[in-house]
N, C-alpha and C positions, 0 to 999 in steps of 0.2 A: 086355247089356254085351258090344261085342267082344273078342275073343280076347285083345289088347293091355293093353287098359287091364283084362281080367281079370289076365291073370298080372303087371302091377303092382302090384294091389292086392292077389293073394296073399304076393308080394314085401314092399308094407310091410308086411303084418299076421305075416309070418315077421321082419322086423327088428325089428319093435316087439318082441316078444317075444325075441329074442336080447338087445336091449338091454338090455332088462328083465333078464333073467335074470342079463347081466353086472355090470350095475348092484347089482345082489342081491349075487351073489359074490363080486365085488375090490370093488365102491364104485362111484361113479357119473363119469361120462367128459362133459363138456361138450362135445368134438367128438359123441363116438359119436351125442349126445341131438341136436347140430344135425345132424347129419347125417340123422335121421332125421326131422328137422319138413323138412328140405329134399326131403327122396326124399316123405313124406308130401302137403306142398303141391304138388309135382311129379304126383304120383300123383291129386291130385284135380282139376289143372288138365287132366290126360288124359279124366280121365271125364267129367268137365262138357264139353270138347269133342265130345268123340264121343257125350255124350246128345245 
């Protein structure tokens, strides 16, 4: 995996998990969770390029 679409993919899997945790603590956020299917489908459209 190059360099790129590496530190993407550590990027969402640190948002998932911030989300998450927000989620847990105030409640859950309808922007926060699309924003993260967007950065997410984003992030897989990178890899599948670059495989």
């Amino acid at each position: 995996m190059p360099g790129s679409a590496k530190v993407m993919t550590v990027s969402t899997v640190t948002a998932l998990v911030v989300v998450t945790a927000y989620t847990v603590a105030l409640g859950g956020s309808g922007w926060l969770w699309f924003a993260w299917v967007v950065l997410g489908l984003t992030t897989l459209g990178v890899v599948v390029a670059r495989g």
